[in-house]
MARSE-678265 format. One record per residue (C-alpha): chain; residue in one letter; x negated, y negated, z. Coordinates in nm, 4 decimals, m for minus. Layout:
BEGIN
A;A;X;Y;Z .
...
***
This chain:
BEGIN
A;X;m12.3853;3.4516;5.0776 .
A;X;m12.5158;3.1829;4.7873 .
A;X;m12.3273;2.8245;4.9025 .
A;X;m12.0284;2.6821;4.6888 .
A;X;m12.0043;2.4103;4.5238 .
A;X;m11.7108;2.1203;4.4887 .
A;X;m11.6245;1.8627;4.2069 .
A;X;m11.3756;1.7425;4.4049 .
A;X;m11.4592;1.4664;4.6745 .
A;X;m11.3377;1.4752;5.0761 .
A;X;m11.1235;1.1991;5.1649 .
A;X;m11.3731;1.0716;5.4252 .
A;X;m11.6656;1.0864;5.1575 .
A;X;m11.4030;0.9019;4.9363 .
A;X;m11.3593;0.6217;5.1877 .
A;X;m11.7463;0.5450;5.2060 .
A;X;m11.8071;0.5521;4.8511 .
A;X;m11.5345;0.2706;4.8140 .
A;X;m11.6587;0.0651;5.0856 .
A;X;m11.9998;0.0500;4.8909 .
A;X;m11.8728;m0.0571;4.5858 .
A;X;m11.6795;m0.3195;4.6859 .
A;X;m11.9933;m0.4350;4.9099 .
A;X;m12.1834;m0.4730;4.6048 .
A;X;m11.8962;m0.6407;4.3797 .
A;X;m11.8708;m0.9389;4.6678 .
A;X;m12.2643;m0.9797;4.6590 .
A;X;m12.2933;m1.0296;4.2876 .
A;X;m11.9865;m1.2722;4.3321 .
A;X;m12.1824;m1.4822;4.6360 .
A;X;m12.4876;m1.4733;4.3432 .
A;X;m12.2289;m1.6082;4.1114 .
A;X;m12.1490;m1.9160;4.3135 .
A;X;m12.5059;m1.9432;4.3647 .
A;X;m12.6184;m1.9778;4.0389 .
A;X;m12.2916;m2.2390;3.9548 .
A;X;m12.3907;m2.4802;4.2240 .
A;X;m12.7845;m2.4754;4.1320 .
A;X;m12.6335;m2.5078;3.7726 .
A;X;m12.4082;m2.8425;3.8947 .
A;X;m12.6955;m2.9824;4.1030 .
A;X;m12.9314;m3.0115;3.8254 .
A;X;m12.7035;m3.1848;3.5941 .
A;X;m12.6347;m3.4456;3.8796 .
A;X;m12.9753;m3.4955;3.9279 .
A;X;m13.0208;m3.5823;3.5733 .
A;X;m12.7412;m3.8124;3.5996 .
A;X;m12.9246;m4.0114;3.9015 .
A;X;m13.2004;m4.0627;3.6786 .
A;X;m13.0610;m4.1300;3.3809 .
A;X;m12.8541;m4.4460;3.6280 .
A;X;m13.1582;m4.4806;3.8229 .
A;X;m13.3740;m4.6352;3.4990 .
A;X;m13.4539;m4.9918;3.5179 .
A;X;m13.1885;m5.2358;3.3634 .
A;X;m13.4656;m5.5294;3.1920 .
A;X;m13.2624;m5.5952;2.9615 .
A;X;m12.9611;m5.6483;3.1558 .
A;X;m13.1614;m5.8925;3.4116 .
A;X;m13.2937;m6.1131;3.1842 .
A;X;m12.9771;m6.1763;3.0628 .
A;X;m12.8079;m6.2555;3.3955 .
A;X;m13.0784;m6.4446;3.4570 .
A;X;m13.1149;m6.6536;3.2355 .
A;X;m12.6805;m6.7258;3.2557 .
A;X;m12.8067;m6.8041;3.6057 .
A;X;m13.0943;m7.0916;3.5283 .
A;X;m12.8430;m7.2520;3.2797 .
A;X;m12.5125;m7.2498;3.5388 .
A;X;m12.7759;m7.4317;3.7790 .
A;X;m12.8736;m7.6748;3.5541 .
A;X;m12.5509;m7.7707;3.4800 .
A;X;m12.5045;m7.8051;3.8570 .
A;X;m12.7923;m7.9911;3.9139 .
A;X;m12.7502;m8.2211;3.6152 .
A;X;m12.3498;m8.2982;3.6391 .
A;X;m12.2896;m8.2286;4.0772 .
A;X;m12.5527;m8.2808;4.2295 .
A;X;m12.6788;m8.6351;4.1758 .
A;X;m12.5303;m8.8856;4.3734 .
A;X;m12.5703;m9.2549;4.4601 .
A;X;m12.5711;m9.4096;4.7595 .
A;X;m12.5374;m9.7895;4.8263 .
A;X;m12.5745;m10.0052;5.1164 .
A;X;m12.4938;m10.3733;5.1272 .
A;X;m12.5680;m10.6238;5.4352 .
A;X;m12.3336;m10.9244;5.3244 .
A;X;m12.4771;m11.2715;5.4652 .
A;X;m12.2351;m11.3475;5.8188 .
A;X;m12.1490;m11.6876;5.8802 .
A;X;m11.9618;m11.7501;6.1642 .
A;X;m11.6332;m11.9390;6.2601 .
A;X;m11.5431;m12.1343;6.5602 .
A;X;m11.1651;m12.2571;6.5803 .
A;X;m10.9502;m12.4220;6.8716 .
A;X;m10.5811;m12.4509;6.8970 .
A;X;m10.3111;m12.4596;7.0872 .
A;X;m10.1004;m12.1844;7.2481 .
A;X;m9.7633;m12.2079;7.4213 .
A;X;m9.7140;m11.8865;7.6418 .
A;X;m9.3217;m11.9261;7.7161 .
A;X;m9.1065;m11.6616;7.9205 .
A;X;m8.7544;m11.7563;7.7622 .
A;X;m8.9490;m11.6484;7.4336 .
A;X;m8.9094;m11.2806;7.3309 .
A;X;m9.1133;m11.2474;7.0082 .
A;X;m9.3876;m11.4850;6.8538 .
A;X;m9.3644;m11.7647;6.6363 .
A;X;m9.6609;m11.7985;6.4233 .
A;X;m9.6014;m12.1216;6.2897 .
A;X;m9.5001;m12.3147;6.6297 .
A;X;m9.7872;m12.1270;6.7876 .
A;X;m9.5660;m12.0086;7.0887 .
A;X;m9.6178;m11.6317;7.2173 .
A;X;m9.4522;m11.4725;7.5080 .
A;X;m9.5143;m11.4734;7.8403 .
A;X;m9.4460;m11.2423;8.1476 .
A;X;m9.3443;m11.3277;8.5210 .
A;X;m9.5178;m11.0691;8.7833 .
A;X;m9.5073;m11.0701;9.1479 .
A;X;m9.6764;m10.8950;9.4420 .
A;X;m9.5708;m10.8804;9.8091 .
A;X;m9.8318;m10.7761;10.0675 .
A;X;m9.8369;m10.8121;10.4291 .
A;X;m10.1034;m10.7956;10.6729 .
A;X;m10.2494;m10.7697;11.0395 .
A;X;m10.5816;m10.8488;11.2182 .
A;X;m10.6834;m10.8344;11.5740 .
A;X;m10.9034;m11.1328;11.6225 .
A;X;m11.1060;m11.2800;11.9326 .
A;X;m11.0117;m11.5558;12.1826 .
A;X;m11.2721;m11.8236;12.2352 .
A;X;m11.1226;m12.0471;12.4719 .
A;X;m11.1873;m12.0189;12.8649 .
A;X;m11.0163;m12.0913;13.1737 .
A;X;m11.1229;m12.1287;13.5108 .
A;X;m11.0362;m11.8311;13.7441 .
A;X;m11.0855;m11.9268;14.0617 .
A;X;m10.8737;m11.7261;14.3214 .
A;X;m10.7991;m11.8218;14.6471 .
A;X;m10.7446;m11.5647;14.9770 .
A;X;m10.4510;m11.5081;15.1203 .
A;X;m10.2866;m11.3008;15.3803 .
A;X;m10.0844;m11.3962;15.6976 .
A;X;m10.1295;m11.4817;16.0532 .
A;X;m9.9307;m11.4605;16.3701 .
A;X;m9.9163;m11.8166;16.5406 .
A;X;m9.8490;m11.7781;16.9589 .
A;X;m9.7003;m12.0790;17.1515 .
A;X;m9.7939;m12.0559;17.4850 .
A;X;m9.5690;m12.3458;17.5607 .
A;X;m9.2671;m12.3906;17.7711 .
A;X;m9.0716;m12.5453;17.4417 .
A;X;m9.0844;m12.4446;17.0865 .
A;X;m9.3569;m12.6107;16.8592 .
A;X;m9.3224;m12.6658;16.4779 .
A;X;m9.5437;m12.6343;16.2346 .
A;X;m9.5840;m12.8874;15.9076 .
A;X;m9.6662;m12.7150;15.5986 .
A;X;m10.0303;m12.7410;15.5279 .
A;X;m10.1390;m12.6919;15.9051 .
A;X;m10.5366;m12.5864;15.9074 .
A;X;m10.6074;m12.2870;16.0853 .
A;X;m11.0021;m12.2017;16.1088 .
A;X;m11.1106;m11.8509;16.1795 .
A;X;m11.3814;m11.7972;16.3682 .
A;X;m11.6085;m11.6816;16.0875 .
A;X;m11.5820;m12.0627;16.0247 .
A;X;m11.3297;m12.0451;15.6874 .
A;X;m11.0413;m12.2379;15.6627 .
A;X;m10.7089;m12.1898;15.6232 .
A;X;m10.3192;m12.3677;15.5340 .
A;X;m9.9730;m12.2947;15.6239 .
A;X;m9.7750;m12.2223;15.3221 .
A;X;m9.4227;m12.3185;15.4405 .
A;X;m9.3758;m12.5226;15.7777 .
A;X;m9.2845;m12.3217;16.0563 .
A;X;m9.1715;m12.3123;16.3695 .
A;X;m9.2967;m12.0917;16.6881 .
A;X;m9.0523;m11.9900;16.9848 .
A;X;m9.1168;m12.0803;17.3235 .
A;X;m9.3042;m11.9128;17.6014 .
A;X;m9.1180;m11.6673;17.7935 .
A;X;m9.1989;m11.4963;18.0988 .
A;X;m9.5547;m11.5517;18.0553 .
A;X;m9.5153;m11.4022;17.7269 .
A;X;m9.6348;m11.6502;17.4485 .
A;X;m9.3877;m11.7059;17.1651 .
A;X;m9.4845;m11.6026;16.8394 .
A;X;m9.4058;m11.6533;16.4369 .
A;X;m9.5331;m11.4946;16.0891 .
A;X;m9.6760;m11.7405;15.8684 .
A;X;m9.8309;m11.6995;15.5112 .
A;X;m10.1482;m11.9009;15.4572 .
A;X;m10.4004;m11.9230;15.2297 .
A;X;m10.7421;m12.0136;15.1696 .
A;X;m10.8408;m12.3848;15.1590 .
A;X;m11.1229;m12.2488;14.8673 .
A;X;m11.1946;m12.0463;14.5931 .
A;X;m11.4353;m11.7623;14.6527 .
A;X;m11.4332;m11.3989;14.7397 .
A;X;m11.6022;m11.4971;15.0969 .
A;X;m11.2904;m11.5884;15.2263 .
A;X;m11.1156;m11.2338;15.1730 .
A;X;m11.1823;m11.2427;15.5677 .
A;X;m11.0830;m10.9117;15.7756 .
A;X;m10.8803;m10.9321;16.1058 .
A;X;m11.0387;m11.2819;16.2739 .
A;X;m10.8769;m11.5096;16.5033 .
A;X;m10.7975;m11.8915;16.4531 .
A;X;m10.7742;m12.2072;16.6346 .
A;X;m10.5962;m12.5003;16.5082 .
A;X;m10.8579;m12.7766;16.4628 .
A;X;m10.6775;m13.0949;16.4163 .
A;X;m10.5034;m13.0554;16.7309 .
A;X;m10.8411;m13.0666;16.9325 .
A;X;m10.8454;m13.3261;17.1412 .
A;X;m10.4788;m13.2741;17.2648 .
A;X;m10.2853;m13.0628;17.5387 .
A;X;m10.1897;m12.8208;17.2314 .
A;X;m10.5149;m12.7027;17.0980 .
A;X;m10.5780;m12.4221;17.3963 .
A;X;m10.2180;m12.3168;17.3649 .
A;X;m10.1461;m12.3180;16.9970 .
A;X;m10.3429;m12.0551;16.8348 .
A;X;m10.3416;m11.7597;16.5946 .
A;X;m10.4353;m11.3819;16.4823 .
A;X;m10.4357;m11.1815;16.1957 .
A;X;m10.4196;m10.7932;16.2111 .
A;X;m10.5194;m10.7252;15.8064 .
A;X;m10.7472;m10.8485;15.5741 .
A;X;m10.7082;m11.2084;15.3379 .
A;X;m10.7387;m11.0963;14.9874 .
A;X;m10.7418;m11.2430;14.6038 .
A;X;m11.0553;m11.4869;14.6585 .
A;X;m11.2403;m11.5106;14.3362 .
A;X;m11.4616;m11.7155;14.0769 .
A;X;m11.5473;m11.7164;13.7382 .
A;X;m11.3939;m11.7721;13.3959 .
A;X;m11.1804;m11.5897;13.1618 .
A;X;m11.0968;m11.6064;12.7923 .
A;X;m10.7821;m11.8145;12.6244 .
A;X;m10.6240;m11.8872;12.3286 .
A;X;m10.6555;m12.1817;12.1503 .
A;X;m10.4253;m12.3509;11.8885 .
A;X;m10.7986;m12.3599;11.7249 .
A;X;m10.7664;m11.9717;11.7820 .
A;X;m10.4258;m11.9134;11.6142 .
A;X;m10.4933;m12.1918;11.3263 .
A;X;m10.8375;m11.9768;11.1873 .
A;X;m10.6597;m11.5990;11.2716 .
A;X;m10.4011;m11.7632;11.0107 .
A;X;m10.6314;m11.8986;10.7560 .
A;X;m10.8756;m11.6242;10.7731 .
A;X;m10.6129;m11.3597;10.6816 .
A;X;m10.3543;m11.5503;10.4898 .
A;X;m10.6952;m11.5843;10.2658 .
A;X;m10.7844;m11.2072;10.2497 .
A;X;m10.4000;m11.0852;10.2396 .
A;X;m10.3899;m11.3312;9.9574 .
A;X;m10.7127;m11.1841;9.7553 .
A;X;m10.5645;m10.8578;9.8482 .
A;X;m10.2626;m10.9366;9.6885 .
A;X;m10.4190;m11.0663;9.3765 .
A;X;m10.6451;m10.7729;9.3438 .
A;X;m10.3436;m10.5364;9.3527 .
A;X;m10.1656;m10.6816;9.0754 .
A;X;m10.4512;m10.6988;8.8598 .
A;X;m10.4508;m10.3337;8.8890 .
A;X;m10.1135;m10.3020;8.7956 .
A;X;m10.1614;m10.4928;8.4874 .
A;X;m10.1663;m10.2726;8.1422 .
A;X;m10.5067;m10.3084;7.9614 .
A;X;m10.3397;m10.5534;7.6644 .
A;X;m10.2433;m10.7986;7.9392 .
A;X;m10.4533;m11.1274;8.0457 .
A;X;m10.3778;m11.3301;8.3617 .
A;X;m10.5358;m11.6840;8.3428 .
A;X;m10.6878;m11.8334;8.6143 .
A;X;m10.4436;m12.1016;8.7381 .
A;X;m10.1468;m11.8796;8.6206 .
A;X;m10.0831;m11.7616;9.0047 .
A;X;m9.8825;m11.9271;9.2820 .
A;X;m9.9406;m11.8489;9.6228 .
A;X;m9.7215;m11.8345;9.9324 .
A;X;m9.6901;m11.7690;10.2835 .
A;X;m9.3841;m11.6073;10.3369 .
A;X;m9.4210;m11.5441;10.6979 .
A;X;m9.7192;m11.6117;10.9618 .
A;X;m9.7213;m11.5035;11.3455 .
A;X;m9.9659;m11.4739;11.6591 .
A;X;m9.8756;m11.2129;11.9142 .
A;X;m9.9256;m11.4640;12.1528 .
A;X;m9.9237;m11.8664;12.2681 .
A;X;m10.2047;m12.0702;12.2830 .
A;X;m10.2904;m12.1202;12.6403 .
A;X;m10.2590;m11.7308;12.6950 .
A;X;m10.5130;m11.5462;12.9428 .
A;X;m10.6336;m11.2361;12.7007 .
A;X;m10.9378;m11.1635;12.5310 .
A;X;m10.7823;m11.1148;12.1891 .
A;X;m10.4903;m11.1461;12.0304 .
A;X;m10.2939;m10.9890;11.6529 .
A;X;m10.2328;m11.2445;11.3667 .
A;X;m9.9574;m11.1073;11.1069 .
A;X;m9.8973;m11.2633;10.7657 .
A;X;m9.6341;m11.1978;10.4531 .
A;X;m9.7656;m11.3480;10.1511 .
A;X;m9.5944;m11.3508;9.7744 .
A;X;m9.8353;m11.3985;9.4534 .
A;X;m9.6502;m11.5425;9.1748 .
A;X;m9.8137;m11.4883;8.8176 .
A;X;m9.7528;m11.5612;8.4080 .
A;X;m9.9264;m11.3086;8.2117 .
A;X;m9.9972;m11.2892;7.8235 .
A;X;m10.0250;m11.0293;7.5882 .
A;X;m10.3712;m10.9872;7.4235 .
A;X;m10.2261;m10.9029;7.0979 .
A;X;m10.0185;m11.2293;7.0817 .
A;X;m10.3114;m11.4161;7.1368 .
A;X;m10.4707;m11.2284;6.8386 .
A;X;m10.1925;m11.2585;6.6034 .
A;X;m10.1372;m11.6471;6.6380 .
A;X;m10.5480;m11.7134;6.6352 .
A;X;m10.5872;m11.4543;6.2975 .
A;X;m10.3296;m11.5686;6.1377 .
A;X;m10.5202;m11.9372;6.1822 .
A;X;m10.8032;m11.7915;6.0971 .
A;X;m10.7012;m11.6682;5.7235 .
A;X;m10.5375;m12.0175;5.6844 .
A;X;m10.9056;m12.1832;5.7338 .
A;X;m11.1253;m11.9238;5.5568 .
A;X;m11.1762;m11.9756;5.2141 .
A;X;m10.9775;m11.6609;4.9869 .
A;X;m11.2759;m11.5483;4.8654 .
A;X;m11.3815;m11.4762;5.2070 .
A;X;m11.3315;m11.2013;5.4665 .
A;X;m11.3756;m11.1904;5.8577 .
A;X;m11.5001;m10.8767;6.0877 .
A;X;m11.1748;m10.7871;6.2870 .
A;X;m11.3987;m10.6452;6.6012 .
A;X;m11.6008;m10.9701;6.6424 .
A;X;m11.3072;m11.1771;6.7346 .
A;X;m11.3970;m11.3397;7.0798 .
A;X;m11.0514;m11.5652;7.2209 .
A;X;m11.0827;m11.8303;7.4817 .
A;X;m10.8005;m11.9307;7.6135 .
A;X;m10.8262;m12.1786;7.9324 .
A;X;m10.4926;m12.2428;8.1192 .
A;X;m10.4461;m12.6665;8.0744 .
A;X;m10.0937;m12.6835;8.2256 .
A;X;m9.8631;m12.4370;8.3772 .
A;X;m9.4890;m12.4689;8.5253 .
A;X;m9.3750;m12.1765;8.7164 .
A;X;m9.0305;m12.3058;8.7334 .
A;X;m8.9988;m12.3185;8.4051 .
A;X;m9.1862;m11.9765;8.3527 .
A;X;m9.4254;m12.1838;8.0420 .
A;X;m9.7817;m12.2536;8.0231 .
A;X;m10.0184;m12.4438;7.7676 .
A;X;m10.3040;m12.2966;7.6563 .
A;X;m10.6385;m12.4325;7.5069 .
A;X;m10.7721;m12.1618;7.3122 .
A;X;m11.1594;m12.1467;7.1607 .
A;X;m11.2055;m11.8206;6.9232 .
A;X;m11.4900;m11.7660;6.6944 .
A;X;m11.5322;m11.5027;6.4560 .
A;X;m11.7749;m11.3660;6.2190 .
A;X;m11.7176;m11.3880;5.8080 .
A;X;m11.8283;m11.2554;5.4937 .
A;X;m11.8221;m11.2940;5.1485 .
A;X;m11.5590;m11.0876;5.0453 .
A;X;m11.7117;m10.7359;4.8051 .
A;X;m11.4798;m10.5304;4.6174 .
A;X;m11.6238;m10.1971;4.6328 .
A;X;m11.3848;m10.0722;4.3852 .
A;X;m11.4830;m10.3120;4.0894 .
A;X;m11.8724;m10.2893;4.2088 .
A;X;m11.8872;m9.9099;4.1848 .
A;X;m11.7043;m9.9445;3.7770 .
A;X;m12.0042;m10.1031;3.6730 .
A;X;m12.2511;m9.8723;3.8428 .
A;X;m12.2274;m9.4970;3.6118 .
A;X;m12.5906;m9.4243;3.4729 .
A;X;m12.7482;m9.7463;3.5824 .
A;X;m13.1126;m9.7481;3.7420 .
A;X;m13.1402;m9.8772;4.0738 .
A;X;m13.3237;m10.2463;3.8565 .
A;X;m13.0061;m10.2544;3.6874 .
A;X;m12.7402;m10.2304;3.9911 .
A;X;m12.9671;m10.5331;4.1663 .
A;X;m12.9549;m10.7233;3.8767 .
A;X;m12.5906;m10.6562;3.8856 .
A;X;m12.5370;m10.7320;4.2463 .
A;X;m12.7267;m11.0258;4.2050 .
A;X;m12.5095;m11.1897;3.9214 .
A;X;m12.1781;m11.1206;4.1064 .
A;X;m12.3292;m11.2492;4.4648 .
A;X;m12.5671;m11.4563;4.4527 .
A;X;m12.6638;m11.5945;4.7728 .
A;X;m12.4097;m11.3548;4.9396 .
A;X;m12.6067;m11.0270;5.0114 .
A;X;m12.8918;m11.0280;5.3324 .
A;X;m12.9946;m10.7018;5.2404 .
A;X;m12.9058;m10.4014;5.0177 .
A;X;m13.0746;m10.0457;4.9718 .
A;X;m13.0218;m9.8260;4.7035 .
A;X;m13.0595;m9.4378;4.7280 .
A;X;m13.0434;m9.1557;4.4788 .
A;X;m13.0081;m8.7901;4.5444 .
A;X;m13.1422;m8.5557;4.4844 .
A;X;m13.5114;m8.6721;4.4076 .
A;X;m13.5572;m8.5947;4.0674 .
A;X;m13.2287;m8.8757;4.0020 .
A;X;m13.3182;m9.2037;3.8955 .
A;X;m12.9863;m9.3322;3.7596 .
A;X;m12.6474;m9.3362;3.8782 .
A;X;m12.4202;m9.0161;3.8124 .
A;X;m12.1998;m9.0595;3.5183 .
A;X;m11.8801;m8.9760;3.7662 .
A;X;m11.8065;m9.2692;3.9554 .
A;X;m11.6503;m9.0358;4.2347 .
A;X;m12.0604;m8.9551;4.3225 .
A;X;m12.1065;m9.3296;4.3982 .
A;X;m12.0490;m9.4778;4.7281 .
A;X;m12.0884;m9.8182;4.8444 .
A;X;m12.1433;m9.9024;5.2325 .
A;X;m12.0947;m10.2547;5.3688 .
A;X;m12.2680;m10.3204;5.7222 .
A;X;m12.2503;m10.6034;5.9433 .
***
């Protein structure tokens, strides 16, 4: 049976067909865009190198702006002049004198009278120091003794009675004495306290027995003897140390002197750096002096204490300065000048009274001067002048007055003076 045939498509058939032709209507769009964006990139291209073509003209225009701004630079800012002047120094030596008074409150130029300042310092001080004096120290033994009395009646005893031990040392009583009576065949008996007749340690004796020599030759001696049952002690020789007034006298001296310098020192240091203290313008005193001991004392050394009060007028640096400058412009002629910093002031202290609170002083300054230079008028007469020409004009205005003077242009093409006066400067060293 011979196939049919449709005209109509099947809805799936449909579907595919579509898909296809809107495939192919999104690829010529993408070729679209394609062709736009080569189309743009070429144009922009040309662009670049149409900018990209070298500008002559252009730079030799700007440059040549540039070359004339710098030559009006270099011809109207940059040049400069630089001038240094050594004026001739002289120097000037004055005296005069200065009354430093501390009832005064402000200085007076034209009496010459400055104020003055009273200061005070209080320090106290101690120092063990060494004896150097010497005393015997001889010791003599003692120790006690019991005297017997064999006889029938009681026997006293002066003070002072030798007894002699027999090791052959010698004896005393201490106190007179009396011994009891026999009794029943039982010799009486006393305590006495003796001591040695010498100095030594051989007589610290142990237990001995004594006889009494000076009664030898009598009825007594055989019944008038003694014993000890312990040992004499305290015999010695040699020498110790003492005190002296000598001793005492140098301890003060000796540290009253460094308490003193002490003293000084510290108020110095308390000073402020404008004030001067003259030599002369301190009072000393001992306010209080003490040994810890008498002369005559047994030790080896001994503490010295001392108070001491320094008492001081002080000036003002400043004061000085103002007084001596101001005597200083009256002497110098006007046409002259003086270097502040060289200023050297002497003053030496010729009379003081501390009761008073016033001093006198002698002062010796000396300062360095100059020919006075107006910079100011100098550098008017300087615009577009060759270094010849501002000597010669130096010269004219100060003769005589100028030691040494250098001239320098900048930069080093410049051989006058700028026009501005503002690019000149003048130096002065001294």
């Amino acid at each position: 049976m011979p196939k049919k045939m449709h005209d109509i498509l099947s809805p799936k058939a449909k579907r595919k067909i579509d898909s296809t032709v809107k495939e192919i209507v999104k690829d010529l769009s993408v070729v679209s865009r394609k062709k736009r964006t080569v189309h743009k990139k070429i144009v922009q291209e040309s662009i670049v190198k149409k900018e990209k073509s070298f500008p002559l003209k252009e730079i030799v225009i700007g440059g040549a702006v540039v070359v004339l701004l710098l030559a009006w630079y270099g011809i109207t800012k940059l040049p400069k002049a630089d001038i240094q002047i050594w004026p001739k120094i002289d120097t000037l030596t004055l005296s005069q004198k200065i009354t430093a008074d501390k009832s005064v409150t402000v200085i007076d130029i034209s009496r010459g009278i400055i104020p003055a300042t009273y200061v005070q310092e209080i320090k106290d001080g101690k120092q063990e120091f060494l004896a150097t004096g010497s005393a015997s120290d001889d010791g003599k033994a003692t120790g006690s003794i019991i005297i017997y009395n064999k006889n029938n009646s009681v026997f006293t005893l002066v003070k002072g009675t030798h007894f002699l031990s027999d090791s052959g040392k010698y004896f005393v009583t201490l106190a007179r004495i009396s011994i009891p009576a026999m009794s029943k065949k039982t010799p009486g008996s006393a305590l006495a306290q003796v001591q040695a007749k010498e100095a030594g340690e051989s007589y610290n004796i142990g237990s001995s027995k004594f006889s009494a020599p000076k009664l030898y030759g009598t009825e007594y001696y055989y019944s008038i003897y003694a014993q000890s049952d312990s040992n004499m002690s305290g015999g010695q020789t040699g020498e110790v140390k003492k005190v002296t007034a000598d001793d005492i006298k140098e301890a003060k001296n000796s540290l009253t002197k460094k308490i003193l310098q002490e003293a000084k020192d510290s108020l110095r240091a308390r000073l402020l750096a404008d004030e001067v203290l003259l030599e002369g313008a301190i009072q000393n005193t001992v306010v209080s002096d003490s040994a810890d001991v008498a002369a005559g004392t047994i030790v080896d050394k001994f503490n010295e204490s001392v108070s001491v009060k320094i008492s001081a007028l002080v000036v003002k640096k400043h004061d000085l300065e103002v007084v001596v400058k101001d005597n200083i412009v009256s002497e110098l002629p006007k046409v002259n000048n003086f270097i502040e910093n060289s200023l050297d002031i002497k003053p030496i202290l010729t009379s003081v009274d501390f009761k008073a609170g016033k001093m006198i002083l002698d002062t010796s300054s000396s300062v360095k001067t100059y020919y006075n230079i107006n910079n100011n008028e100098l550098i008017d007469l300087f615009p577009a002048k060759s270094g010849d020409q501002i000597k010669q004009v130096i010269d004219q205005l100060h003769e005589g007055q100028i030691s040494e003077l250098k001239i320098n242009f900048w930069p080093f093409w410049v051989h006058r003076a700028p026009d501005n006066k503002n690019r000149i400067k003048i130096n002065l060293n001294f």
